[in-house]
N, CA, C and O atoms as CSV, one atom per row, in Angstrom:
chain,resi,resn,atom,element,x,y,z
A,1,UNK,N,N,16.203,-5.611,2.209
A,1,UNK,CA,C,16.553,-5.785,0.822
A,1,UNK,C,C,15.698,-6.910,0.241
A,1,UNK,O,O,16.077,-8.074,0.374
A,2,UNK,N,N,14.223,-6.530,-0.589
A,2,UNK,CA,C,13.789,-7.684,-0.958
A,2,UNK,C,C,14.737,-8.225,-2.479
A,2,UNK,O,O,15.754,-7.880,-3.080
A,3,UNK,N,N,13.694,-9.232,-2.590
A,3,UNK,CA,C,14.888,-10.052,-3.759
A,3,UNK,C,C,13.207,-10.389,-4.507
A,3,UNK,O,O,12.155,-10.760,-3.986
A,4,UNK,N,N,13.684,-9.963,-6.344
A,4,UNK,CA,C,12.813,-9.608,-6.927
A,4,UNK,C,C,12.734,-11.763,-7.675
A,4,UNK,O,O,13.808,-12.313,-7.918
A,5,UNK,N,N,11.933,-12.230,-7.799
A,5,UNK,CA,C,11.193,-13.366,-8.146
A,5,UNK,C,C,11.424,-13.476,-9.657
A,5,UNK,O,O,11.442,-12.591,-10.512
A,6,UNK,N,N,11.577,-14.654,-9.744
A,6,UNK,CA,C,11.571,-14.962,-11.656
A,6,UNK,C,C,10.237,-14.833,-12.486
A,6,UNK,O,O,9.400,-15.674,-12.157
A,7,UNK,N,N,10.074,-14.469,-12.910
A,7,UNK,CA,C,8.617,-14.789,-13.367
A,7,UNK,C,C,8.391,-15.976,-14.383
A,7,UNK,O,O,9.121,-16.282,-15.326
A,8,UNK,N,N,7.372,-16.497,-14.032
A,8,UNK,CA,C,6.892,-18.165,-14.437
A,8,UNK,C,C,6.381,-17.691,-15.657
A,8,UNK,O,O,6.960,-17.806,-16.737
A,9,UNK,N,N,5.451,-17.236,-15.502
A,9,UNK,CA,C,4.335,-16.276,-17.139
A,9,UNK,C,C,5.151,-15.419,-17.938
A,9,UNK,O,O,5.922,-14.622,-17.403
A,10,UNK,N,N,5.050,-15.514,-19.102
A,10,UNK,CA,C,6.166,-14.469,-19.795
A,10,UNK,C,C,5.169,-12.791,-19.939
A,10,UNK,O,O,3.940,-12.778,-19.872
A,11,UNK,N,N,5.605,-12.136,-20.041
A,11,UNK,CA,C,4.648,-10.881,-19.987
A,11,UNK,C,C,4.006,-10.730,-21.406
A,11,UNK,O,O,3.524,-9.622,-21.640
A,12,UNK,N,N,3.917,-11.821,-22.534
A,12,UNK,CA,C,2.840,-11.487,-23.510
A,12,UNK,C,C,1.705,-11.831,-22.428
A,12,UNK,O,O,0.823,-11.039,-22.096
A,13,UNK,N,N,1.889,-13.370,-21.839
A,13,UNK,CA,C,0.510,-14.146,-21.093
A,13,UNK,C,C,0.128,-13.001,-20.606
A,13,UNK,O,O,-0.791,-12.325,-21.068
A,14,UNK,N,N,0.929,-12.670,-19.480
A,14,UNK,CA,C,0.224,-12.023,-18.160
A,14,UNK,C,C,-0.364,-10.777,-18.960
A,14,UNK,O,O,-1.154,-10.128,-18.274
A,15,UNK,N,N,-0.145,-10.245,-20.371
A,15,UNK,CA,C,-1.076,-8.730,-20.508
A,15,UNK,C,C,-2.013,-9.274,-21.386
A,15,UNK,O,O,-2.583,-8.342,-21.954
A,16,UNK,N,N,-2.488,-10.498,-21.805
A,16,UNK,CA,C,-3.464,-11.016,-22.487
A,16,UNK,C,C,-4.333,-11.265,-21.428
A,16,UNK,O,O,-5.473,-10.803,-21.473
A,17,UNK,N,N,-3.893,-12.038,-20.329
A,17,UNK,CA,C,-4.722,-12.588,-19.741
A,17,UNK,C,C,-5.356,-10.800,-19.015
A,17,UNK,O,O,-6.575,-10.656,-19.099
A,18,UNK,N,N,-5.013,-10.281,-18.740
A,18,UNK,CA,C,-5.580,-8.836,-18.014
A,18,UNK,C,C,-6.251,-8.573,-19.059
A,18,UNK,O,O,-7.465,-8.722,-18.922
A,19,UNK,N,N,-5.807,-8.150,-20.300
A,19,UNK,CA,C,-7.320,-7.955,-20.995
A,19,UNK,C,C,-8.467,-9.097,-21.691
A,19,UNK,O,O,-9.362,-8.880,-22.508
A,20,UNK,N,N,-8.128,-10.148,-21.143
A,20,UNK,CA,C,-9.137,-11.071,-21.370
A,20,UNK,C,C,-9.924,-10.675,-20.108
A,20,UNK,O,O,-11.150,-10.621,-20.196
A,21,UNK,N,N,-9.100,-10.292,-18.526
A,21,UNK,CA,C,-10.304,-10.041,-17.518
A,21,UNK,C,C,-10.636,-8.899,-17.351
A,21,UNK,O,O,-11.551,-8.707,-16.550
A,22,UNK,N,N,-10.134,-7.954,-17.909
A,22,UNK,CA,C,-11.004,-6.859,-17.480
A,22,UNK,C,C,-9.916,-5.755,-16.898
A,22,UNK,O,O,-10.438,-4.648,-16.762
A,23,UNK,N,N,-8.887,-5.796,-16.622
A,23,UNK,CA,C,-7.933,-4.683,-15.774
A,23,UNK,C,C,-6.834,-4.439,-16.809
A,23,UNK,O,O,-6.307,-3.410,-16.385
A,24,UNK,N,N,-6.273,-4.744,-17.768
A,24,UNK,CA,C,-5.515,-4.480,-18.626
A,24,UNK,C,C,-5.371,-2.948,-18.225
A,24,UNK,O,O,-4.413,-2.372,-17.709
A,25,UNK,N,N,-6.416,-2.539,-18.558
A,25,UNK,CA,C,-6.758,-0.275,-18.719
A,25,UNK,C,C,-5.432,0.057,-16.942
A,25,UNK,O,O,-4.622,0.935,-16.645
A,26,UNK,N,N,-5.923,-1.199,-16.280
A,26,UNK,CA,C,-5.203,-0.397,-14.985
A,26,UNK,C,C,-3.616,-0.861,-14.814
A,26,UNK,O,O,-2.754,-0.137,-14.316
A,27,UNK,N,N,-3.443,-1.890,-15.202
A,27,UNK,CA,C,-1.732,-2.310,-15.519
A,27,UNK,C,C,-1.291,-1.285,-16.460
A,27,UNK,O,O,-0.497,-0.466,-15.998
A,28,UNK,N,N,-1.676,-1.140,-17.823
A,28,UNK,CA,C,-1.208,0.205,-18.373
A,28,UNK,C,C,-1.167,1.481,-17.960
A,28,UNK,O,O,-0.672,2.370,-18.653
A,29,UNK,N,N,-1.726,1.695,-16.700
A,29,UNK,CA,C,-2.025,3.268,-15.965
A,29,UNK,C,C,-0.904,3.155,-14.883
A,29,UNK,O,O,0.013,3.977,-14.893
A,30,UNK,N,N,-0.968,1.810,-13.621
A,30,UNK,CA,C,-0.452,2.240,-12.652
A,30,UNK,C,C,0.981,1.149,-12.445
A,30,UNK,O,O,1.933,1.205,-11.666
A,31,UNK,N,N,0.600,0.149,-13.562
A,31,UNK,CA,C,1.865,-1.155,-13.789
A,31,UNK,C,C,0.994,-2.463,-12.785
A,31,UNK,O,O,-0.159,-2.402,-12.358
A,32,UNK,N,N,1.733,-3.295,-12.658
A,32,UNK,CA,C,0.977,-4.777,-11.906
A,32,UNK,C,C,0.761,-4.346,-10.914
A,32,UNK,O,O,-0.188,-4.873,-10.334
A,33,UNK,N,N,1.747,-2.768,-9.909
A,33,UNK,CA,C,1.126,-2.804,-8.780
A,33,UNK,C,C,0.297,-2.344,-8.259
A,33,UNK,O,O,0.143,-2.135,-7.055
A,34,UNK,N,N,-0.455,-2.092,-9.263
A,34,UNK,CA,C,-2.188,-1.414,-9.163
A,34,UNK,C,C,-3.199,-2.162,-9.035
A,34,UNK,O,O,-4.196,-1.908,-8.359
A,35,UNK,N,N,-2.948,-3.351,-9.828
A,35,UNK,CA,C,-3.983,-4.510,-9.815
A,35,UNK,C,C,-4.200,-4.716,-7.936
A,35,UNK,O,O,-3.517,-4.438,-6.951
A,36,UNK,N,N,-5.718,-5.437,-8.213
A,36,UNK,CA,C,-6.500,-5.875,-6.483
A,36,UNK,C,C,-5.557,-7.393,-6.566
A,36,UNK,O,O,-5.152,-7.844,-7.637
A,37,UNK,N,N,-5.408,-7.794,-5.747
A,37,UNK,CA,C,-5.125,-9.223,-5.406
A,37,UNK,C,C,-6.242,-10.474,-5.646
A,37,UNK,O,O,-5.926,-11.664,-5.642
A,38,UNK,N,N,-7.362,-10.052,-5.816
A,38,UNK,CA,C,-8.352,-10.386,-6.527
A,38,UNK,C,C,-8.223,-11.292,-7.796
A,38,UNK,O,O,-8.395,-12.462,-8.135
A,39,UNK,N,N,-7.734,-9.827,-8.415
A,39,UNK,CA,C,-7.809,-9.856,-10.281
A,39,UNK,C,C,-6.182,-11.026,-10.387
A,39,UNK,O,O,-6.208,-12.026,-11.104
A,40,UNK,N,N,-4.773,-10.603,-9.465
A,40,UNK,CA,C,-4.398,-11.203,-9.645
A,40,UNK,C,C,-4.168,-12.910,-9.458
A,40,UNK,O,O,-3.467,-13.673,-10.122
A,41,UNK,N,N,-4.984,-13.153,-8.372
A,41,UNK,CA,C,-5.795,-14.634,-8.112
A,41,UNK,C,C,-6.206,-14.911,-9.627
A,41,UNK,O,O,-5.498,-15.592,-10.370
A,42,UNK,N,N,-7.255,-14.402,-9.974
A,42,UNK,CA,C,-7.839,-14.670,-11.017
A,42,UNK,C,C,-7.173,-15.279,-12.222
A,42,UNK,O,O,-7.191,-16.429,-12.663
A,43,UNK,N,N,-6.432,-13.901,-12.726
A,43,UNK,CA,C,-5.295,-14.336,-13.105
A,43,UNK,C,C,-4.098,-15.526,-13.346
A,43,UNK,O,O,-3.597,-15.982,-14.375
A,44,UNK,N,N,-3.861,-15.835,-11.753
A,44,UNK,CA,C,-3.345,-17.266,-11.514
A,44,UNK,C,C,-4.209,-18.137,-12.064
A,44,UNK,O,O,-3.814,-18.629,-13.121
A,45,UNK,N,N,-5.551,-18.577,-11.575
A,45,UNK,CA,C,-6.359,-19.419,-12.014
A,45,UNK,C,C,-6.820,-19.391,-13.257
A,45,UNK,O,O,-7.484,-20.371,-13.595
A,46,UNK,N,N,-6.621,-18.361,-14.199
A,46,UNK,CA,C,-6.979,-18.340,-15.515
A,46,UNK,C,C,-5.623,-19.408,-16.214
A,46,UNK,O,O,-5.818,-20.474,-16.798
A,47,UNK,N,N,-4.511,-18.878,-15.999
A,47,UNK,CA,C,-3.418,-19.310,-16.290
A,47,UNK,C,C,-3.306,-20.840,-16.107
A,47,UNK,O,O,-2.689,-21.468,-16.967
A,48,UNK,N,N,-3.730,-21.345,-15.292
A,48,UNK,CA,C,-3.676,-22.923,-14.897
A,48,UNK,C,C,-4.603,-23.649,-15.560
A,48,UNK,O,O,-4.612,-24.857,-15.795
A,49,UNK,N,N,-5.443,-22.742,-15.863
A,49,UNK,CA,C,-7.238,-23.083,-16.740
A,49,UNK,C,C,-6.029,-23.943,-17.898
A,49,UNK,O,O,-5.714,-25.111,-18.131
A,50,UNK,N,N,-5.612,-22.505,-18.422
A,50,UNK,CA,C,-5.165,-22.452,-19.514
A,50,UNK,C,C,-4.307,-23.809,-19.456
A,50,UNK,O,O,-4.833,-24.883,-19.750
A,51,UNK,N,N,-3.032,-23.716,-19.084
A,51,UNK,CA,C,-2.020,-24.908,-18.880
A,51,UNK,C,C,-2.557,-26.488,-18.633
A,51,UNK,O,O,-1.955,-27.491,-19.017
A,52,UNK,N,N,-3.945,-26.466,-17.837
A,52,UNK,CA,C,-4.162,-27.384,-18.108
A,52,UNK,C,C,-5.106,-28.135,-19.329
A,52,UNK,O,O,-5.404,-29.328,-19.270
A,53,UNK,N,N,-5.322,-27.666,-19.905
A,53,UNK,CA,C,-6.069,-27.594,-21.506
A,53,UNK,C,C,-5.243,-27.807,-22.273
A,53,UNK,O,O,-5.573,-28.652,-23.106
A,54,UNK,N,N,-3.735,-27.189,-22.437
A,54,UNK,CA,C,-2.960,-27.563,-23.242
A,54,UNK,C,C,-2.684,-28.743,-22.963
A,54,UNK,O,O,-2.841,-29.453,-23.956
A,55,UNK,N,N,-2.300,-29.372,-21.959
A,55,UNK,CA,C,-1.509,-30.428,-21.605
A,55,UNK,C,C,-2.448,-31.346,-21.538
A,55,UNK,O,O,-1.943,-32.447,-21.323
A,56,UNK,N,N,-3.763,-31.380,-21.640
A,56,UNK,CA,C,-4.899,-32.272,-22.084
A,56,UNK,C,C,-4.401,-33.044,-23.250
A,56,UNK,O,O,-3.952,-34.177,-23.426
A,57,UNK,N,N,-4.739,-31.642,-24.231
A,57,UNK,CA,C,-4.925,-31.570,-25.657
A,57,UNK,C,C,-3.681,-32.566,-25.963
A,57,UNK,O,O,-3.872,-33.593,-26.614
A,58,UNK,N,N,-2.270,-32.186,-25.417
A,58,UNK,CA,C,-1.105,-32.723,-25.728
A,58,UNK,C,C,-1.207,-34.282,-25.661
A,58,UNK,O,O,-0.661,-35.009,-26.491
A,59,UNK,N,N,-1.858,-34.684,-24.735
A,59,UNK,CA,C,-1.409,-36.514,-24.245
A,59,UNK,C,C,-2.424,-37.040,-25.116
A,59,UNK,O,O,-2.367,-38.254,-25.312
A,60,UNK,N,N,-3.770,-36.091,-25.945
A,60,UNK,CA,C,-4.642,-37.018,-26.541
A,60,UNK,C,C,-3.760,-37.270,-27.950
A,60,UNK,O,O,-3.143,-36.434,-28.611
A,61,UNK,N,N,-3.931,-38.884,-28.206
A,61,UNK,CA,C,-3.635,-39.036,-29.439
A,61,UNK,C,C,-4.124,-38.800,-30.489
A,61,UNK,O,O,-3.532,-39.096,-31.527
């Protein structure tokens, strides 16, 4: 019996960020569990790109 995970990313991020990289076409065809583990790495690391840019931006006065 697995036990399904909260998700951290709200699902606008996670389908922006797929078509910012390139697999969007395959989440809409086969759902997230189509994506390579690859794209979803990527993914992760896009996301942190991101988070940490905001939180830059935030502390500058």
């Amino acid at each position: 019996m697995g036990r399904r995970r909260r998700s951290v990313m709200s699902e606008q991020l996670k389908y922006e960020l797929a078509k910012d990289l390139g697999f969007y076409d395959t989440v809409q065809q086969e759902g997230w569990g189509g994506i390579k583990a690859k794209d979803a790495g990527n993914m992760v690391k896009r996301a942190i790109q991101l988070a940490e840019q905001a939180a830059s931006k935030s502390q500058q006065p």
